[in-house]
N, CA, C and O atoms as CSV, one atom per row, in Angstrom:
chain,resi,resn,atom,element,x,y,z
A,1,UNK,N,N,-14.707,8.025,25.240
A,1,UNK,CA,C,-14.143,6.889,24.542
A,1,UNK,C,C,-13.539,5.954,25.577
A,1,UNK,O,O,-12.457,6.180,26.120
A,2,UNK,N,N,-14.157,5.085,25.775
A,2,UNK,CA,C,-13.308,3.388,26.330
A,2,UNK,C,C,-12.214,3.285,26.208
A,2,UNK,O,O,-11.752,4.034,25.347
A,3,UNK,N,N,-11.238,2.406,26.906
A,3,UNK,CA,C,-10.025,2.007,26.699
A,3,UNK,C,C,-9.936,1.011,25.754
A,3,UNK,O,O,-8.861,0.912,25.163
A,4,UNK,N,N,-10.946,0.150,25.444
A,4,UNK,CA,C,-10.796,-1.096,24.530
A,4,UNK,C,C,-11.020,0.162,23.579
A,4,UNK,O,O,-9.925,0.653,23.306
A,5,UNK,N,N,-12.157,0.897,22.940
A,5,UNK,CA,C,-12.238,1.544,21.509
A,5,UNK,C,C,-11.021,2.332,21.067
A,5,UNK,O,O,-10.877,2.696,19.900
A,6,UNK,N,N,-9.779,2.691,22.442
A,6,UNK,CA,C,-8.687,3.903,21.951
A,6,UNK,C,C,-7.944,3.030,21.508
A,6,UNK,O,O,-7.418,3.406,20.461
A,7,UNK,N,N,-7.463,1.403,22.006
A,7,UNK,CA,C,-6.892,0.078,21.779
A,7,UNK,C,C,-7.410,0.241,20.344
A,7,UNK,O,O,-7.018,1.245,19.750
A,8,UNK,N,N,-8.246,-0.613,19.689
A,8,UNK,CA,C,-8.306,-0.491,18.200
A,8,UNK,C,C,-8.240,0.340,17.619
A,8,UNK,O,O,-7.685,0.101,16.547
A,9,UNK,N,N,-8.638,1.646,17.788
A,9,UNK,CA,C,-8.054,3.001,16.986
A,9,UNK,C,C,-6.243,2.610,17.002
A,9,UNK,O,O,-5.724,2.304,15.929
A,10,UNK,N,N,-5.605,2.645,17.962
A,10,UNK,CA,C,-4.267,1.854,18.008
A,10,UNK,C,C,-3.916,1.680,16.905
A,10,UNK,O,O,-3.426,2.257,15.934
A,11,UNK,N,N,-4.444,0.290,17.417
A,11,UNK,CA,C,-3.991,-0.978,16.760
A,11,UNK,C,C,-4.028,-0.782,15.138
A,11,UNK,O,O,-3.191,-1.115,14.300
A,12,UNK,N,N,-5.353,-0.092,14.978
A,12,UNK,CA,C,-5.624,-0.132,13.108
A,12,UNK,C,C,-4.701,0.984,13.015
A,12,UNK,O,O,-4.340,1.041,11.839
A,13,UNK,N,N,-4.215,1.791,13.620
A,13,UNK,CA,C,-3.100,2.831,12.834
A,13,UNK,C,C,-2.131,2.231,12.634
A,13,UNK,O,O,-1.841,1.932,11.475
A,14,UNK,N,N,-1.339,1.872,13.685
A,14,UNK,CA,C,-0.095,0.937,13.809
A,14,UNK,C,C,-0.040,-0.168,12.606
A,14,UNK,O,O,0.675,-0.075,11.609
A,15,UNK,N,N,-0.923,-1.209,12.898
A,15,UNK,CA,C,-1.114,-2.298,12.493
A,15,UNK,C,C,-1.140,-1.629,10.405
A,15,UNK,O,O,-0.457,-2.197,9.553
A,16,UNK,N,N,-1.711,-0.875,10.208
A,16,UNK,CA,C,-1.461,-0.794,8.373
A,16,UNK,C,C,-0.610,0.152,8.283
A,16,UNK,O,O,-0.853,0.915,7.348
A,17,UNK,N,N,0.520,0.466,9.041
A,17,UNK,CA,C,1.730,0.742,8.876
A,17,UNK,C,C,2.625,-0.132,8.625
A,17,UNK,O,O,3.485,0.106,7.777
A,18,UNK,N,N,2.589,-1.514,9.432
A,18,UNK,CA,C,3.231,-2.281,9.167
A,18,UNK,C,C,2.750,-3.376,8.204
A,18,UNK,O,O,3.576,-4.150,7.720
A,19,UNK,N,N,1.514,-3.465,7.925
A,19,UNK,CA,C,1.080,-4.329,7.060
A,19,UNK,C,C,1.077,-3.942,5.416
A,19,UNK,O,O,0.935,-4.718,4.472
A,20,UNK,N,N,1.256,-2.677,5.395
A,20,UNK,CA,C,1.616,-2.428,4.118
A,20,UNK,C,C,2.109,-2.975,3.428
A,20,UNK,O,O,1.639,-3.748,2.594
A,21,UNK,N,N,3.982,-2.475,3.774
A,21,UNK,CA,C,4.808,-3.311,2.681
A,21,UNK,C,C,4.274,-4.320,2.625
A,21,UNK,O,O,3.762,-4.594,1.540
A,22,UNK,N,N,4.145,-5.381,3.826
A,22,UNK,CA,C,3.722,-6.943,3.261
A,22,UNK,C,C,2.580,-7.382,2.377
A,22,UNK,O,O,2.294,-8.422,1.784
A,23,UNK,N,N,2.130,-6.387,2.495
A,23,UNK,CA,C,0.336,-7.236,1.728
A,23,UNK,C,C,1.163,-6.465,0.384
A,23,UNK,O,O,0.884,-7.205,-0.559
A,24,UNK,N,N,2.005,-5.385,-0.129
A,24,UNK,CA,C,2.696,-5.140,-1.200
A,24,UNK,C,C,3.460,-6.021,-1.992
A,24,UNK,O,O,3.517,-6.062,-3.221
A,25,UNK,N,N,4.050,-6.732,-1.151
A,25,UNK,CA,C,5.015,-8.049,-1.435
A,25,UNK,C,C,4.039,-8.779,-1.769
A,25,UNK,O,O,4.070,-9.164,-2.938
A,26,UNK,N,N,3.278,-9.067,-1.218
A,26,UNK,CA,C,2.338,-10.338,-1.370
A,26,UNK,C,C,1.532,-10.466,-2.688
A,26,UNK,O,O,1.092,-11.478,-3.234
A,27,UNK,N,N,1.459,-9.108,-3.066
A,27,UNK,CA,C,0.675,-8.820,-4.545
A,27,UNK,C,C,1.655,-9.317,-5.659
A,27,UNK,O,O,1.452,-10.097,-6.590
A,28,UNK,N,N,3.182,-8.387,-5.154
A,28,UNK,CA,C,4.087,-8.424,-6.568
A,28,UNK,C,C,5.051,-7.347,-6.039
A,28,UNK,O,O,6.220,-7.582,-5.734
A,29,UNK,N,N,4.443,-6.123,-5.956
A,29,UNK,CA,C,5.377,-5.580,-5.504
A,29,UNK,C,C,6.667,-5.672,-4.729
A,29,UNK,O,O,6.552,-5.887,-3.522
A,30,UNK,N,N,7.726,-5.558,-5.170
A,30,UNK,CA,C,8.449,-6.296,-4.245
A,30,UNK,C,C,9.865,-5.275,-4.763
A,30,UNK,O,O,10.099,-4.675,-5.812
A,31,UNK,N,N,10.788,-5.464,-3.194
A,31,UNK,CA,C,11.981,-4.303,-3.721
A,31,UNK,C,C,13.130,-4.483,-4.830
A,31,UNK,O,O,13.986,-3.615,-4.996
A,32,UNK,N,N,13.080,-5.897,-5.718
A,32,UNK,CA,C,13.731,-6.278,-6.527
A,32,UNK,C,C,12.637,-5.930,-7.958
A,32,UNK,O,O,12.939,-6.423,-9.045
A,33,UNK,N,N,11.698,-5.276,-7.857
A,33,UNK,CA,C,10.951,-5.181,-8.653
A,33,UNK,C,C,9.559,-5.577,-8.836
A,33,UNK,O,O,8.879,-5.413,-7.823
A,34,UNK,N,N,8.958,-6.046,-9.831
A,34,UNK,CA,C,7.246,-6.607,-10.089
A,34,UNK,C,C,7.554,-7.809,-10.189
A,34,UNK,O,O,8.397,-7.985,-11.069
A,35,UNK,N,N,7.211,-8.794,-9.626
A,35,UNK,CA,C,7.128,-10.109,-9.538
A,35,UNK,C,C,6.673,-10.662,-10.480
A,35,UNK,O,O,5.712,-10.118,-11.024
A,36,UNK,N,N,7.239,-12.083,-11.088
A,36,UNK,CA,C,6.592,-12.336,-12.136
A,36,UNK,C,C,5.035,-13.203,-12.152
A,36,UNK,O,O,4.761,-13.761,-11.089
A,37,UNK,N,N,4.594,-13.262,-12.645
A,37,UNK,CA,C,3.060,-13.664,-13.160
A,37,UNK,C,C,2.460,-13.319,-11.314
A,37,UNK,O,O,2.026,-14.076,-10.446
A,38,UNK,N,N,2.618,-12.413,-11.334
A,38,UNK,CA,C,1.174,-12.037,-9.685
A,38,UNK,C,C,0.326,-10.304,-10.053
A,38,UNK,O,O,0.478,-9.554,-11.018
A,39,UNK,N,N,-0.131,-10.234,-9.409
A,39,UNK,CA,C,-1.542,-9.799,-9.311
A,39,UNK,C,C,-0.686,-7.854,-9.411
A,39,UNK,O,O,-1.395,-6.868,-9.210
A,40,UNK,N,N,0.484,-7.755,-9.663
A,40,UNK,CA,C,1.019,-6.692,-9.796
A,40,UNK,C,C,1.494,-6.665,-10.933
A,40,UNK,O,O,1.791,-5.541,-11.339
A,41,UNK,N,N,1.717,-7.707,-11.759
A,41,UNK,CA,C,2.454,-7.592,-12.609
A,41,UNK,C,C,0.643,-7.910,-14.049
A,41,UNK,O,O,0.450,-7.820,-15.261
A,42,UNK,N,N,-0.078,-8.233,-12.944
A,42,UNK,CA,C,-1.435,-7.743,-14.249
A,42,UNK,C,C,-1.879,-6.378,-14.368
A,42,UNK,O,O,-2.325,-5.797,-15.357
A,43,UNK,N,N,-1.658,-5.911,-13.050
A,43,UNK,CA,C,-1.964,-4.356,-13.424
A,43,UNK,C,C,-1.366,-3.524,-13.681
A,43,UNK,O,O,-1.898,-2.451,-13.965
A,44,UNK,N,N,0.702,-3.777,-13.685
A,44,UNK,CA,C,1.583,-2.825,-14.908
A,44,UNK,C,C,0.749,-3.103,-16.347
A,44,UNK,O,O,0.017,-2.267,-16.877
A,45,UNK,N,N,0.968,-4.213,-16.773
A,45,UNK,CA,C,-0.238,-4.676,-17.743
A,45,UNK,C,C,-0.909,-4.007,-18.000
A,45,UNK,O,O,-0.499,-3.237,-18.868
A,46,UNK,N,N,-2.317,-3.769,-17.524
A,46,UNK,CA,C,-3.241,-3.113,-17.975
A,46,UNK,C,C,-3.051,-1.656,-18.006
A,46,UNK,O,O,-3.567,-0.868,-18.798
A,47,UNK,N,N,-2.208,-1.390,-16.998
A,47,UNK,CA,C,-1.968,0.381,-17.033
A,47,UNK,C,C,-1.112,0.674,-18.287
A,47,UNK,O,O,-1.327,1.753,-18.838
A,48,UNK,N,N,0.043,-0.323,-18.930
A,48,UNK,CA,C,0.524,0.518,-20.058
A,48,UNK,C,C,-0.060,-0.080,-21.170
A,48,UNK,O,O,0.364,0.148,-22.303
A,49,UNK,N,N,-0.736,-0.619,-21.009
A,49,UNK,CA,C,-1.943,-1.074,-22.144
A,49,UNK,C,C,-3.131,0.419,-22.498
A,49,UNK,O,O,-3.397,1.065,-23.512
A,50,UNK,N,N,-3.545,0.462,-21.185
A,50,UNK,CA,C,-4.162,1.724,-20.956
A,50,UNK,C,C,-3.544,3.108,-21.553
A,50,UNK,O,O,-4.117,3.926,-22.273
A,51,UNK,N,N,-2.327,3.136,-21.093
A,51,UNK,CA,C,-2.098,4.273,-21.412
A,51,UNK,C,C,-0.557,4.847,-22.394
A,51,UNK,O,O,0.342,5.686,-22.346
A,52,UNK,N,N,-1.096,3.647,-23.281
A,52,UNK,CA,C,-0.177,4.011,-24.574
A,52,UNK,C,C,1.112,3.058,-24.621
A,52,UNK,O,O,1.860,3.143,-25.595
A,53,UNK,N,N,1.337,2.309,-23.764
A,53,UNK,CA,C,2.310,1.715,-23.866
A,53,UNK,C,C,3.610,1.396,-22.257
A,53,UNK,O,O,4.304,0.414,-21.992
A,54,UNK,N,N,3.430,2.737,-21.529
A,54,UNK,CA,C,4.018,2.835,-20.355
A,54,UNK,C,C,3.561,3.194,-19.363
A,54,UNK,O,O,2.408,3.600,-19.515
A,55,UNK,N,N,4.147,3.273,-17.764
A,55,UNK,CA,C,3.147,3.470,-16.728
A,55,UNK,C,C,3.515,4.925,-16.648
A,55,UNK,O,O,4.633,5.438,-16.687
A,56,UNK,N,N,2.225,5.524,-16.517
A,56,UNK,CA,C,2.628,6.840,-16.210
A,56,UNK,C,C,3.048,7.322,-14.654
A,56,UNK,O,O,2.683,6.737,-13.634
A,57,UNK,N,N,3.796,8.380,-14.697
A,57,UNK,CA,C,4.724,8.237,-13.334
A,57,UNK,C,C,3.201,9.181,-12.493
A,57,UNK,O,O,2.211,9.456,-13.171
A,58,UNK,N,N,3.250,9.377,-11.699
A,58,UNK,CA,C,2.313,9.421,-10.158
A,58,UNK,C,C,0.962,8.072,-10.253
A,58,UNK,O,O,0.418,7.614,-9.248
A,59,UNK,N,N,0.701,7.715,-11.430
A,59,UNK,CA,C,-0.247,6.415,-11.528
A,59,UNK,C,C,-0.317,5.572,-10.186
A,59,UNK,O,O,0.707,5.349,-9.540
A,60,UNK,N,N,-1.442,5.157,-9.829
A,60,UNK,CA,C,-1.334,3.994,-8.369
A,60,UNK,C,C,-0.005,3.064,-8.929
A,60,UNK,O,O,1.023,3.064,-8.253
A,61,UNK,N,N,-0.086,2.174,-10.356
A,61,UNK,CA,C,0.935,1.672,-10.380
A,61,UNK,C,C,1.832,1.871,-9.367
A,61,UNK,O,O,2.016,1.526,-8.200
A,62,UNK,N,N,2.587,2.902,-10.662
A,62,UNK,CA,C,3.866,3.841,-10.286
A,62,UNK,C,C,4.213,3.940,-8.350
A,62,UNK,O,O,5.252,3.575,-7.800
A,63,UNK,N,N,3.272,4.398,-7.836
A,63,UNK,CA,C,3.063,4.363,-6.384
A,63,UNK,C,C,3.400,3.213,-5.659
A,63,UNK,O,O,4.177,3.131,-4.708
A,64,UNK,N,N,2.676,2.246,-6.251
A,64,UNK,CA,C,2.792,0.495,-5.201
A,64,UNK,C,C,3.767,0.429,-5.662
A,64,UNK,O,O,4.414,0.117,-4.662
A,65,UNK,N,N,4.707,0.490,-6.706
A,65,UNK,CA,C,6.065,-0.196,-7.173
A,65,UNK,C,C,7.114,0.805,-6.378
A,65,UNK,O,O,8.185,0.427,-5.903
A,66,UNK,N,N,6.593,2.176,-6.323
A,66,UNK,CA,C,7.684,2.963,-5.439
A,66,UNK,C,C,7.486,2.238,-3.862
A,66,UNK,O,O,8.333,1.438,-3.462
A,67,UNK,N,N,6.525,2.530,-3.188
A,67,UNK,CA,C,6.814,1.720,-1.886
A,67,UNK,C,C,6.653,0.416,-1.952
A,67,UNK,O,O,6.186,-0.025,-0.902
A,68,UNK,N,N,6.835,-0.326,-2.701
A,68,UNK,CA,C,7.301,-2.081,-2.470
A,68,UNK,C,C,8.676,-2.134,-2.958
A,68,UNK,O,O,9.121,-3.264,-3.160
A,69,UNK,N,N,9.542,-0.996,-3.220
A,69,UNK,CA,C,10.832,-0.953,-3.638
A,69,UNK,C,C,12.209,-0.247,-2.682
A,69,UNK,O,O,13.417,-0.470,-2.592
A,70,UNK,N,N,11.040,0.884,-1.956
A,70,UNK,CA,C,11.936,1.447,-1.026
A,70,UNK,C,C,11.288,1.541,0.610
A,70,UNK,O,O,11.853,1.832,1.665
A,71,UNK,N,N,9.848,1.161,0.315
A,71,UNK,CA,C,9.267,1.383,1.997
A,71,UNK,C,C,8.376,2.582,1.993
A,71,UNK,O,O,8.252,3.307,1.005
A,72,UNK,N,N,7.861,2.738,2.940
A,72,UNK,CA,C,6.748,4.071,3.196
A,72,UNK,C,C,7.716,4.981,3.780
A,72,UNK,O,O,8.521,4.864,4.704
A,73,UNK,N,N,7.276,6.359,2.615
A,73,UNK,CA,C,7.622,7.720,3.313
A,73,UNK,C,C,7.398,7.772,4.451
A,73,UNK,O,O,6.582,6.961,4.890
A,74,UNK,N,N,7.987,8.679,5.319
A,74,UNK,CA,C,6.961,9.792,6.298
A,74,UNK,C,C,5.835,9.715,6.099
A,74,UNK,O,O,5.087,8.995,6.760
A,75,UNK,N,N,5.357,10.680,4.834
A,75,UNK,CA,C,4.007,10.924,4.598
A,75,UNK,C,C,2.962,10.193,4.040
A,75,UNK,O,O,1.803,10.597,3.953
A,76,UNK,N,N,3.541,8.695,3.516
A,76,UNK,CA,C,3.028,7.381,3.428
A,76,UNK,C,C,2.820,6.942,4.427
A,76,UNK,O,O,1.642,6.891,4.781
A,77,UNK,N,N,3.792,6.469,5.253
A,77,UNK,CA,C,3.463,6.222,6.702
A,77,UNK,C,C,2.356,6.788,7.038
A,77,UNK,O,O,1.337,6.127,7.241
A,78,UNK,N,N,2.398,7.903,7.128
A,78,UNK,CA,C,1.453,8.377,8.017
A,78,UNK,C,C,0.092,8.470,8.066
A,78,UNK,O,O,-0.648,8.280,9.031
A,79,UNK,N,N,-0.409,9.043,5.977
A,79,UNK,CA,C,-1.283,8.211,5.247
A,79,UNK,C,C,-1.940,6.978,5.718
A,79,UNK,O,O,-3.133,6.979,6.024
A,80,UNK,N,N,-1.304,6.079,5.776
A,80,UNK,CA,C,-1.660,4.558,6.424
A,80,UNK,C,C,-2.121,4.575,7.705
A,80,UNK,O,O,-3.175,4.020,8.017
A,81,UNK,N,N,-1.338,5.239,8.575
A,81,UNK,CA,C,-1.969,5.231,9.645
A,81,UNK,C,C,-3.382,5.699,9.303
A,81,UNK,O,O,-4.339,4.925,9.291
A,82,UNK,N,N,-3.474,7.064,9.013
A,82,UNK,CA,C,-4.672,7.260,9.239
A,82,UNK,C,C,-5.823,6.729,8.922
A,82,UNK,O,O,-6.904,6.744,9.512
A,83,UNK,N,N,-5.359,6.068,7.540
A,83,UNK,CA,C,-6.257,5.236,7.019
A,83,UNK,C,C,-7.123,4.093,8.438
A,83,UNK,O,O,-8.294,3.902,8.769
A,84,UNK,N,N,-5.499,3.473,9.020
A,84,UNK,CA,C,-6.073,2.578,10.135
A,84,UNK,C,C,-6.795,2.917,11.179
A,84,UNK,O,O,-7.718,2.326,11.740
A,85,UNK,N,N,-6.158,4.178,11.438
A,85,UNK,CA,C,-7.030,5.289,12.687
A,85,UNK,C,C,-8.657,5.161,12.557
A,85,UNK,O,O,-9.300,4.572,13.426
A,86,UNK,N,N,-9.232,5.708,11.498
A,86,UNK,CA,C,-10.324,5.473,10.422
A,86,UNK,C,C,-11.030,4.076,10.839
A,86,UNK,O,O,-11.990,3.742,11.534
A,87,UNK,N,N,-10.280,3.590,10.237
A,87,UNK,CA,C,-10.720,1.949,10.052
A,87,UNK,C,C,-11.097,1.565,11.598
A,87,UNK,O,O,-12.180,1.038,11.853
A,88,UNK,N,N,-10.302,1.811,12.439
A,88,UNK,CA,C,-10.458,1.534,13.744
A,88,UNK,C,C,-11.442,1.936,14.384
A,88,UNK,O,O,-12.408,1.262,14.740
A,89,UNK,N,N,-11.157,3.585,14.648
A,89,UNK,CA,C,-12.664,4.080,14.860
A,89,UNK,C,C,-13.855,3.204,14.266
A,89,UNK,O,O,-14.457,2.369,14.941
A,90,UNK,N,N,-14.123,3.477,12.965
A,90,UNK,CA,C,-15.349,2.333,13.115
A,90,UNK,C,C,-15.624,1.312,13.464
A,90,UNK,O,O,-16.748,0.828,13.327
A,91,UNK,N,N,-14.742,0.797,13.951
A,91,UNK,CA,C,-14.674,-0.533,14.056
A,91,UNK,C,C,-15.452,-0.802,15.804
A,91,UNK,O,O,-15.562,-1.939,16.262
């Protein structure tokens, strides 16, 4: 492995660690709650539409509203990274 290919493996771990919360915010999610009329607050919508009336708790919902409210776990964090690790490698 190259030094430029271990660089983007890097970078994509790092980099959707920190890009998380924001692209979270950017939807709706946000630590004061679901934002009004954005692209988070259509899919509480459809999920307690879906499913009787409320979001059910482990639901993706449920998930993006927990870390756009308090931040990435540990094991969120780390999740992400790998995701970027991933992403990188192919890249």
């Amino acid at each position: 492995m190259g030094l430029l290919t271990g660089l983007t493996i890097a970078l994509g771990a790092a980099g959707t660690v920190v890009a998380a919360p924001a692209v979270l915010a950017a939807v709706g999610f946000t630590s004061a709650g679901i934002a009004l009329a954005s692209m988070a607050a259509s899919l509480i919508s459809v999920s307690a539409v879906g499913s009787g009336g409320g979001v059910a708790a482990g639901s993706t919902v449920a998930i993006l509203q927990s870390i756009g409210a308090v931040g990435l776990s540990g094991g969120a964090a780390a999740a992400s990274g790998g995701v970027g690790l991933l992403v990188g490698l192919l890249i």
